[in-house]
N, C-alpha and C positions, 0 to 999 in steps of 0.2 A: 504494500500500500504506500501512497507516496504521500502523503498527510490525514491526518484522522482528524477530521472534527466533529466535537460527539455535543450532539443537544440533547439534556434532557428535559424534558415540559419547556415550561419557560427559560431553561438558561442554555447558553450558546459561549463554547469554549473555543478559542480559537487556535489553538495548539495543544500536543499532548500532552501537556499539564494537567492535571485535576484541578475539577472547580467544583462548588458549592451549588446548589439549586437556587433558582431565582436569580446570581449573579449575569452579567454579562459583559463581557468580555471585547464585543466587537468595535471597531474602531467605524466611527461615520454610521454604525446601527441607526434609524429610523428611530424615533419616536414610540417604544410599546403601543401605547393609547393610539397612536395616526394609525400601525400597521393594523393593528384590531380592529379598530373601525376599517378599515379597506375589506380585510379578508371579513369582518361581518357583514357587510355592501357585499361581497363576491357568494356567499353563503345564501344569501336572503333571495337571490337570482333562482335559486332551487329549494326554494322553502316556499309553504304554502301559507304561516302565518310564523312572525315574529312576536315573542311578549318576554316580559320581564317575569323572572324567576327566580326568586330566591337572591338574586342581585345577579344571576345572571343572565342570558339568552338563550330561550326557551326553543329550537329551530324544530316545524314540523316538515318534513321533506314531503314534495310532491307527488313522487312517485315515478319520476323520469330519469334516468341515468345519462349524463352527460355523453358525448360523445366522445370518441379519445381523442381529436385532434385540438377539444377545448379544452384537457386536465391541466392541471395546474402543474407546475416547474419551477425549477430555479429561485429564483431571490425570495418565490412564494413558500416553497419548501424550507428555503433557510433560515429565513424572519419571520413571517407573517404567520403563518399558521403555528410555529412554535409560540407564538405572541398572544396565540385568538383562543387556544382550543379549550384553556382552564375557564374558559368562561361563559361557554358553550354546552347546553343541557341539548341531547338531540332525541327527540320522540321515535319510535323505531315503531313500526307498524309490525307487530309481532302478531303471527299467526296462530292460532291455539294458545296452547294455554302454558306451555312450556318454554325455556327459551330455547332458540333457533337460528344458531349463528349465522345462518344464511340470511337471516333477517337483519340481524343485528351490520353485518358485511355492507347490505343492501347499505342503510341508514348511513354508515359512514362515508361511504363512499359519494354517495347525493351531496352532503354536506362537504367533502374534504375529497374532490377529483383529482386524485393524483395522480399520473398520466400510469405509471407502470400498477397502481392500483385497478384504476380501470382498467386495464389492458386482461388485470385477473379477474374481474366480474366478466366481464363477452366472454374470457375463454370457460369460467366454470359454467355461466348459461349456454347450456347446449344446443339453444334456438337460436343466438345470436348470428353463428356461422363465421364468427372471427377466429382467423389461426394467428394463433402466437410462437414465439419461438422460448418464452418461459416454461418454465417448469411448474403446475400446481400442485397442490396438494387440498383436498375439500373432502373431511372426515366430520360428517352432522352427528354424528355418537360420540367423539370425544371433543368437539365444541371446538375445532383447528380448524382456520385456513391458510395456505400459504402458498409464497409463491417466489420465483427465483429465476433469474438471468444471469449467465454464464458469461465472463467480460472478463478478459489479458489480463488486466490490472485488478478488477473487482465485480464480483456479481451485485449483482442489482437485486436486493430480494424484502420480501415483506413476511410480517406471521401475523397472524389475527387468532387471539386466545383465549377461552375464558378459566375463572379459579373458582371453584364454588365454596362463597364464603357459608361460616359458623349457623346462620338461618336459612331453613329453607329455600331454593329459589332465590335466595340474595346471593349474585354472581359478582364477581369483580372481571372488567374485561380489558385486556390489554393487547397493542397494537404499538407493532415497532416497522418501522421501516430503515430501507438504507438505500443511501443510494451516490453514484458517485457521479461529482457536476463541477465544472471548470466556475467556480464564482467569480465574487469581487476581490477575493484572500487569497485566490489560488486554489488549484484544483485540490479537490478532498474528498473523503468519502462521509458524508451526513448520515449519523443516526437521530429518528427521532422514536421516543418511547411516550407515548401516551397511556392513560389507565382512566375508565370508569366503574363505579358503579351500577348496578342494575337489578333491578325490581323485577323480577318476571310475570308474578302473580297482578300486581297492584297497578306501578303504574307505567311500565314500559319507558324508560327515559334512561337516557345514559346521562350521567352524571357525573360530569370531571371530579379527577380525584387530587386534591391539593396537596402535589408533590413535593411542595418546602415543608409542608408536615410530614410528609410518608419519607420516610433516605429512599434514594436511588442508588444505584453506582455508577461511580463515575470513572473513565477510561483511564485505565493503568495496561503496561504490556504488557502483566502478569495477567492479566484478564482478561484482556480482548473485548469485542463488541458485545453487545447483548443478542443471546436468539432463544427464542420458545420453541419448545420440543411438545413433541403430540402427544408424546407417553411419559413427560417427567411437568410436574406442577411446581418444580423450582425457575428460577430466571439461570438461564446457562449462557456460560462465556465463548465463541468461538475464536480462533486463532491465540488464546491466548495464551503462556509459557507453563501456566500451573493446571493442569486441566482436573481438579481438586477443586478448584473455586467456583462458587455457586448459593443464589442464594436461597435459604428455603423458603416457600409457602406453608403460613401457620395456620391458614383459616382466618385473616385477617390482612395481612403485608406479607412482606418477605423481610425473611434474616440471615445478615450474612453469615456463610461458613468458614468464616475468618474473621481474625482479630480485626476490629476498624484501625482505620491508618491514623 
């Protein structure tokens, strides 16, 4: 890899250094409040109603999957939606009565078109008739989707995961991507880790989860990237020196299986 820069929710590190959540790091960064408003103006384009929530943005999607030559990229992936998404509640038109990642899938992607995202919705819908040259994976029994492009330098790949927390039907759902873009810093490879909450029974709404409360980890080379596995309910590191490190899922967060630094 020729530079790593790892976001997690809101914060954006611009070398392999570790940083803290909520800091940032970027030189000439935008305005948080300007880009949020933009990416919630770009949101609201595929939402059916906007309302205040809880102090956040309540987004109901319409029902229409963008097409992939509109997904969003670049500067949007780096800033803006790392900027937007803690404050973004998105309604998820869930089917029956159980949750149904392919629902959940649908919802984000309305909300958050990310080109190689979308590109994994047409391929796992089988009426679409779109070929791709990614890899999926779409398992509705263990609550995984995922998806992967093979690249010289770096694959391009996403996971979409759920954890079923300590109540019933209260699921915690996480969503990582990566992906590698010539910015304004120089070429690097972007992760972004998002995590909601989710109601399945009651009220179907994904509800960002406030990651300066919750630790994340943050990029070390003994670690490597974050990626979710379909048969393990910890957060796992790829490429990274210790392959021991990992963090576990308690029914609540995760905890490291390492001393903190």
């Amino acid at each position: 890899m020729k530079k790593l820069l790892y976001l997690i929710a809101a914060a954006g590190c611009l070398s392999m250094i570790s940083c803290k959540n909520g800091e940032s790091k970027s030189e000439g960064e935008a305005n948080p409040d300007a880009t949020a408003t933009e990416a919630t103006a770009q949101a609201a384009q595929n939402a059916d109603t906007i309302k205040t929530d809880n102090g956040n943005i309540l987004i109901k999607p319409k029902g229409v999957i963008p097409n992939l030559e509109d997904g969003i990229y670049g500067d949007a992936l780096e800033h803006k939606l790392p900027a937007i998404w803690q404050k973004q509640s998105i309604y998820v038109n869930q089917k029956g009565t159980e949750l149904n990642i392919l629902d959940i899938f649908t919802a984000i992607v309305e909300v958050y078109p990310i080109r190689q995202v979308l590109e994994g919705w047409y391929a796992i819908d089988q009426t679409s008739g779109h070929n791709s040259v990614g890899t999926f994976v779409c398992d509705e029994e263990k609550n995984f989707i995922s998806g992967k492009w093979e690249d010289p330098d770096y694959g391009n790949n996403f996971a979409l995961k759920s954890w079923e927390m300590m109540e019933d039907n209260k699921w915690m759902i996480g969503f990582v991507y990566n992906y590698l873009w010539d910015g304004d810093d120089g070429i690097g490879v972007y992760q972004n880790l998002m995590f909601w909450t989710y109601d399945a029974i009651n009220e179907h709404i994904l509800h960002p989860v406030d990651t300066t409360e919750c630790f994340l980890p943050v990029y070390t080379p003994q670690r490597g990237i974050v990626v979710f596995k379909k048969d393990n309910d910890n957060l796992d590191f790829e490429d990274g020196a210790d392959p021991n490190l990992f963090w576990k899922w308690n029914g609540h967060w995760f905890v490291s299986s390492a001393p903190m630094e």
